[in-house]
C-alpha positions in Angstrom: -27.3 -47.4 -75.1 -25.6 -46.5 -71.7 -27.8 -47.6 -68.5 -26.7 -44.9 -66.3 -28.5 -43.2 -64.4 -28.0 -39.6 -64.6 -27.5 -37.0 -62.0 -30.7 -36.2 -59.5 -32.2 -36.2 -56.4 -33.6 -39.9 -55.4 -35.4 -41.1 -52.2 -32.9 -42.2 -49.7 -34.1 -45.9 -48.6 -31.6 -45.4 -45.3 -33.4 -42.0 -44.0 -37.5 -42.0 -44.8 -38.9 -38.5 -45.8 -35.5 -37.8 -47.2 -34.0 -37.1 -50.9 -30.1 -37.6 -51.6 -28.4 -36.4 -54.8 -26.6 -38.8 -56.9 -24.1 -37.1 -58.8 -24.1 -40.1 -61.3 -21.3 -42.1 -60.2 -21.5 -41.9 -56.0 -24.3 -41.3 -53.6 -23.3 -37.6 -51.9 -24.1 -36.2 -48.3 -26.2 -33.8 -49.6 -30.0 -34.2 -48.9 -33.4 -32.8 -48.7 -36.9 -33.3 -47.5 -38.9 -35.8 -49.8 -41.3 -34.4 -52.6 -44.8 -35.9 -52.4 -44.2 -39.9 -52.2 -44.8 -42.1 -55.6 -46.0 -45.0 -55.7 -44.3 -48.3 -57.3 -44.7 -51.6 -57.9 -47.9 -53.4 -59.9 -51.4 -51.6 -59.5 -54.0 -52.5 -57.4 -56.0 -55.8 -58.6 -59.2 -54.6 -60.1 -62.6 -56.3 -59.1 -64.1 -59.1 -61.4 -67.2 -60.2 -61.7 -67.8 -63.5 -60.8 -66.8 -66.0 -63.9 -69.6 -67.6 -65.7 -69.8 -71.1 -67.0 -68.5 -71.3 -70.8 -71.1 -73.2 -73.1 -74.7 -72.5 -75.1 -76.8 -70.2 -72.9 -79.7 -71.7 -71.1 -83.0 -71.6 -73.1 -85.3 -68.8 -72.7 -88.6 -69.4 -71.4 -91.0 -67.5 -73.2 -95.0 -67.3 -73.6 -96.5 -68.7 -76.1 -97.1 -66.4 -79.0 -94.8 -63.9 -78.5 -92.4 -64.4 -80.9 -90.2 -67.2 -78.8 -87.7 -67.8 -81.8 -87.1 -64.2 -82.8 -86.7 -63.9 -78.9 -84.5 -66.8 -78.1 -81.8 -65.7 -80.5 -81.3 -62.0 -79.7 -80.5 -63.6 -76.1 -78.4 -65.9 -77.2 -76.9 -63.0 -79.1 -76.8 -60.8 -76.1 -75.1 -63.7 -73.7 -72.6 -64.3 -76.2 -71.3 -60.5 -76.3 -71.2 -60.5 -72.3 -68.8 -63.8 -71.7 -66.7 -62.5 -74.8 -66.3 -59.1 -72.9 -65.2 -60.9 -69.8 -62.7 -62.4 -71.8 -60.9 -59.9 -72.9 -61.2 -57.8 -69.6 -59.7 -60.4 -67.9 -56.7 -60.9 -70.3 -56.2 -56.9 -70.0 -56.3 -57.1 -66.1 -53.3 -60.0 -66.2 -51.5 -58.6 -68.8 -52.0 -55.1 -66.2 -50.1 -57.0 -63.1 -47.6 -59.0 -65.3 -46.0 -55.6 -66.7 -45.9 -54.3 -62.8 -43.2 -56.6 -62.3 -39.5 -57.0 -63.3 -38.8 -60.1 -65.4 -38.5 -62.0 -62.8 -41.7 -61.5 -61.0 -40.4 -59.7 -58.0 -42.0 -56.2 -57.3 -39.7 -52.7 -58.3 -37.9 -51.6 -55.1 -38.6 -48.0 -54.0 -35.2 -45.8 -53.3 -31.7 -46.5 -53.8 -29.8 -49.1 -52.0 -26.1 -48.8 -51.0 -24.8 -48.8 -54.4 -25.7 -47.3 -57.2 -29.4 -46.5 -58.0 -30.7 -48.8 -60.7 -31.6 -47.6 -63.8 -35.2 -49.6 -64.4 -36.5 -48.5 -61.0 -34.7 -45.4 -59.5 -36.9 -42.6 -60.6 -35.5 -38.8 -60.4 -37.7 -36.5 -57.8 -39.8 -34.2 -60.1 -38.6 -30.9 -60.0 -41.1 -28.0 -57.9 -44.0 -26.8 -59.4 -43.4 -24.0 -61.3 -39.7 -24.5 -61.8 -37.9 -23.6 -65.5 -37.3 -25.9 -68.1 -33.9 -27.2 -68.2 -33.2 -26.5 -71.5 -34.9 -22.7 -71.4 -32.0 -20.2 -72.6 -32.5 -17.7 -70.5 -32.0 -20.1 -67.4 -29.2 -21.7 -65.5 -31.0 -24.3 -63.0 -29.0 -25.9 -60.5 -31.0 -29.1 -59.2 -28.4 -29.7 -56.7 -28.2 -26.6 -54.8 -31.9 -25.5 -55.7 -31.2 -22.5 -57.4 -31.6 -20.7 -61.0 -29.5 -17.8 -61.9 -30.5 -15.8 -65.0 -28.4 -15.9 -68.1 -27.9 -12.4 -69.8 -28.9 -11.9 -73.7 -25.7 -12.9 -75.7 -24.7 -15.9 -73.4 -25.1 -19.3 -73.3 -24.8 -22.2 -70.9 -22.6 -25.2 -72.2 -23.8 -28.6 -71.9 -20.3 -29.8 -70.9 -16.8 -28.4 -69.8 -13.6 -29.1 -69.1 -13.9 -28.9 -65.2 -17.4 -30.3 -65.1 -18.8 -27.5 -63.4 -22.6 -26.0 -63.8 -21.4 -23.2 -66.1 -22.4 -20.1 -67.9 -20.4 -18.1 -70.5 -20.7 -15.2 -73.4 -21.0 -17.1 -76.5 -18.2 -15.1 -78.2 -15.1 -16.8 -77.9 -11.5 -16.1 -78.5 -7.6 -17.0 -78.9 -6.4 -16.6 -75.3 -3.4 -13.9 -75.3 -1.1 -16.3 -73.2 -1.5 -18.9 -75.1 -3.4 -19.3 -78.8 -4.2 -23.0 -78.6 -6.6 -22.3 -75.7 -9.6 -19.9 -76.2 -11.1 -17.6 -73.7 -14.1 -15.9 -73.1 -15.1 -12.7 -72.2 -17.2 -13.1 -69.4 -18.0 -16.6 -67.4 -20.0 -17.5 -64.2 -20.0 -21.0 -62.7 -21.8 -22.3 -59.7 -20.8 -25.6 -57.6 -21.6 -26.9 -53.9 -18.3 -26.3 -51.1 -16.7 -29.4 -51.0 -13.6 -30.2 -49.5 -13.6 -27.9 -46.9 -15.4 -27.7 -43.1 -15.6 -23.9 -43.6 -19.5 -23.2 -42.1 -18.8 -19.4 -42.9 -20.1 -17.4 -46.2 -17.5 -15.1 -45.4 -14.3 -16.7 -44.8 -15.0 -19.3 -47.2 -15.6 -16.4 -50.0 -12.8 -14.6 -48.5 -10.4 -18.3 -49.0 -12.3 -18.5 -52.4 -11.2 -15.4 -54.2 -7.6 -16.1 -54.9 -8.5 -20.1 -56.1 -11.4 -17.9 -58.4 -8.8 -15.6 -59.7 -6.1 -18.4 -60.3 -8.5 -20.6 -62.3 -9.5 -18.2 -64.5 -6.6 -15.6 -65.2 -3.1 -17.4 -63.9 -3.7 -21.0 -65.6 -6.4 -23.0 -67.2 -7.4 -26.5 -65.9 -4.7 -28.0 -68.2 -1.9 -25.8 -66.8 -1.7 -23.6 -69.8 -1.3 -19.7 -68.6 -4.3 -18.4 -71.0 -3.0 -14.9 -69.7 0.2 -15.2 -69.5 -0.4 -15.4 -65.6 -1.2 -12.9 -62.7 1.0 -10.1 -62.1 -1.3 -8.1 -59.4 -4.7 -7.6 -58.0 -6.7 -5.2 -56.0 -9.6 -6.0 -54.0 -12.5 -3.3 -55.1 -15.4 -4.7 -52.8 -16.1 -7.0 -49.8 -19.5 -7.5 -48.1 -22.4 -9.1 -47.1 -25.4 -9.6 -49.5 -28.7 -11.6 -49.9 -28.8 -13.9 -52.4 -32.4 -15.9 -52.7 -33.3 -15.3 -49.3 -30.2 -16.4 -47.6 -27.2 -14.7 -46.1 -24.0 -14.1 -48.3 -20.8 -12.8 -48.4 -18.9 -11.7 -51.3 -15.5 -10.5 -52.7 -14.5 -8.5 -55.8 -11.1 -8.3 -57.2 -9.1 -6.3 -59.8 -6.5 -8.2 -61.7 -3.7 -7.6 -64.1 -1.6 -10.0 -65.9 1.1 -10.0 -68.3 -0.9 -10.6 -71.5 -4.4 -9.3 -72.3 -6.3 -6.2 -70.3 -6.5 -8.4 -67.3 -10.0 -9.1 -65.5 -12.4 -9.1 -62.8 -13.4 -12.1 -60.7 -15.7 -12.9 -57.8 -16.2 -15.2 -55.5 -19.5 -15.3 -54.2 -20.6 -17.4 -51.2 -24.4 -18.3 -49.5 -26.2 -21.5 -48.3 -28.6 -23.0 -50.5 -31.8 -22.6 -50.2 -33.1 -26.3 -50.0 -31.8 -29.4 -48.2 -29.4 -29.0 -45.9 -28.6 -25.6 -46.9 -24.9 -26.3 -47.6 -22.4 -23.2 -49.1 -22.9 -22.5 -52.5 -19.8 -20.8 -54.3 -20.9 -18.8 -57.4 -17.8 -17.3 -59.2 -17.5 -14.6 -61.2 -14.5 -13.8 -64.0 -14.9 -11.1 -66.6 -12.3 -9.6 -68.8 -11.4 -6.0 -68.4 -11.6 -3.5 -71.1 -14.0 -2.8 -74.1 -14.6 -6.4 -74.9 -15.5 -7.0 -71.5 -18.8 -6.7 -70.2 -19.8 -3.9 -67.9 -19.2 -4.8 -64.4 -22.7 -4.0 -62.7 -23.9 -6.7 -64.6 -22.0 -8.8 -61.6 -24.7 -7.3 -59.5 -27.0 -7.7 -61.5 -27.2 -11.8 -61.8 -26.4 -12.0 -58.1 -30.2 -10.2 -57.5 -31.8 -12.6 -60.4 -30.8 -15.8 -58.2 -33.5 -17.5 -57.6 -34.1 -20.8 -55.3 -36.3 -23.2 -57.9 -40.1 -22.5 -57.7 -39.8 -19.2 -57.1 -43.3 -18.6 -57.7 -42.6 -14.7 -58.4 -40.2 -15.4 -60.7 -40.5 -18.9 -61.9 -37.0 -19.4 -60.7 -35.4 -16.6 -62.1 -35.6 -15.2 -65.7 -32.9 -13.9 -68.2 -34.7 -11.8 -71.0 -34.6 -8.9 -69.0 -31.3 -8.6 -68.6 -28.9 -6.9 -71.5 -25.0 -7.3 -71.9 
């Protein structure tokens, strides 16, 4: 059983009030104002009563007449059941602090140190109220850049692939035209975090975007295999600014042809995100041309069902609505 921990947001012990992601290998420079604090370490002692001398009970003093024996024993009875309680409530109480601490007695540390997060006391933020299931179908949730984008009926989302990238797909798959060992699919939208760049601009960076969009999708694959036989020529159809979940974007379409297959359509769009320190977000966008493909307003149409997480009038963004 692997002791990683997995990717999240975790309280950041250097900054107070602040959440950094781990991407579950490095700490990253992307952060966010700390949910609700939670508390760690063992739980408050609980108040005894004061112990009680073990041993027969003291006689009872009774009248005369009244039934002394009869008496005497249903309070030797009754003392009996009282010190056996305290017993046991104070074996509960110890065993209570002992399993607040780590096996060797020290107390859990709260937030991650300089390395990575350990796996017995790091503990992921919860997600916001309201936000979707990660394993709903008809939802693509990005914890990182605190977003959901809606997944059309006849799609899926992969749990992993090849280039590691939040990733959503038609489920229909097929032998690539450039090369028959690869397949290819009809329609695919990914979303990541800018890295690698100090672009601050949505639209230059989308405008920089577009030709690395088209290239990964319709020149060559992430092995180097040209799936399409490669690009021969594109067209830009649309530039532009848009809102995308309250933010800001920018946006550009192209047209391309290549030398095998019907050729495509791909997008690069760019926004910040919505939560943390609002970094650029790069959604992109490749779907084949032709009647196989899917229509292309349907581009549009999962740009408007972006959602940041929480959205309270939308739960984050919802999929069932939307047909291929």
């Amino acid at each position: 059983m692997s002791n990683a921990t997995p990717p999240g947001w975790y309280p950041d012990a250097a900054t107070p009030g602040t959440d950094r992601w781990w991407d579950g290998t490095a700490w990253t420079a992307h952060t966010r104002p700390a949910a609700a604090p939670q508390a760690f370490g063992p739980p408050e002692p609980v108040a005894m009563p004061a112990p009680q001398a073990f041993g027969p009970p003291e006689p009872v003093a009774t009248a005369p007449g009244d039934g002394s024996a009869a008496s005497g024993r249903s309070s030797t009875h009754i003392v009996a059941l009282a010190v056996a309680g305290l017993v046991v409530v104070g074996a509960a109480v110890t065993g209570a602090v002992l399993l607040g601490r780590d096996d060797d007695g020290t107390r859990p540390e709260a937030g991650p140190s300089a390395f990575a997060p350990s796996p017995t006391t790091a503990t992921a933020t919860p997600s916001p109220s309201g936000s979707p299931a990660e394993d709903d179908p008809k939802v693509l949730v990005d914890q990182l850049n605190g977003i959901t984008l809606p997944i059309p009926a006849g799609w899926e989302k992969p749990a992993r692939t090849a280039d590691q990238v939040l990733t959503m797909r038609t489920a229909d798959s097929y032998d690539c035209p450039g090369s028959s060992s690869d397949f290819c699919y009809h329609a695919t939208v990914t979303s990541r975090v800018a890295s690698a760049t100090d672009i601050t601009s949505a639209e230059k960076l989308a405008e920089q975007d577009i030709a690395t969009a088209a290239d990964g999708a319709y020149e060559k694959n992430i092995v180097g295999n040209r799936i399409h036989g490669g690009i021969t020529s594109h067209k830009v159809l649309d530039s532009g600014s848009v809102s995308v979940a309250g933010r800001a974007g920018y946006q550009v379409r192209w047209r391309v042809d290549t030398a095998k297959g019907p050729g495509g359509y791909v997008q690069s769009l760019v926004f910040p995100s919505p939560t943390g320190s609002e970094s650029l977000v790069i959604v992109r966008y490749a779907f084949d041309a032709g009647p196989d493909g899917p229509p292309l307003r349907l581009m549009d149409t999962i740009t408007k069902g972006i959602r940041p997480i929480g959205d309270s009038a939308t739960s984050g963004g919802a999929g069932s609505s939307i047909e291929h």
